[in-house]
N, C-alpha and C positions, 0 to 999 in steps of 0.2 A: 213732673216730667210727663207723665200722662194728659196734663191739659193740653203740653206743647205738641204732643202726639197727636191727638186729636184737631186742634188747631190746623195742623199739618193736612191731614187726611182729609176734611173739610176745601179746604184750599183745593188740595188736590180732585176732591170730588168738581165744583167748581170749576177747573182749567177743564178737566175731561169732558164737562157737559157743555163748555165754550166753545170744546175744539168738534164734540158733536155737531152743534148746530151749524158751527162754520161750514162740517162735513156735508152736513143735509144741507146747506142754505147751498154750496156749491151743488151738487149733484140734482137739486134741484135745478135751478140756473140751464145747468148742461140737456135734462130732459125738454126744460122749454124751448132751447135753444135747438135740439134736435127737432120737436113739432113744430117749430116756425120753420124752420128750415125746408123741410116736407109741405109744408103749407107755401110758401114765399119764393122758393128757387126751382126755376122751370130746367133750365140745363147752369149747371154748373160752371164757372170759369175763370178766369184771374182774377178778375173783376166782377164788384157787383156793382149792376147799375143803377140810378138812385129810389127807382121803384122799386126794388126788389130790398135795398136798405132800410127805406122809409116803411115799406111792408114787414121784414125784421123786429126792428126796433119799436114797429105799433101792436105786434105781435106777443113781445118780449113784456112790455110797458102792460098788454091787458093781464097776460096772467098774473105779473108782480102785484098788479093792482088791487087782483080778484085774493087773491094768497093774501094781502094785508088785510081787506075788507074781511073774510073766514076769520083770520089768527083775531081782529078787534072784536069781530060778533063771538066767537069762543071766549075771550079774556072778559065779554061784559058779561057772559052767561056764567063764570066761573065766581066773577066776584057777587055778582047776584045771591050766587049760591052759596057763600059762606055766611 
């Protein structure tokens, strides 16, 4: 009974560290999207028009970029290290 406990808590460890990263991988998201935002939209309004989109989404696209490029230079310096 204690393996299945364990088992369990495991898992559980797991789903909560899945729904962290979700949580950071969003609120990440959200902070880029508010410095493009700041950077990209001169007056706000119904519509964006398609410079101000195409400035967006090139905005959005370098930081994702720059955040994979870090997370793979940390994951080779980590595997290095064992």
């Amino acid at each position: 009974m204690a393996e299945l406990s364990e088992a369990n808590e495991a898992e559980l460890q797991r789903l909560v560290a899945a729904e962290q990263q979700k949580a950071q991988f969003t609120a990440q998201v959200h902070h880029f999207m508010e410095l493009c935002w700041d950077k990209c939209v001169e007056k706000p309004s119904n519509r964006l028009d398609s410079r101000t989109e195409n400035c967006l989404s090139s905005c959005v696209d370098r930081f994702i970029d720059t955040t994979l490029a870090i997370t793979s230079r940390f994951a080779q310096i980590v595997q290095k290290g064992q």
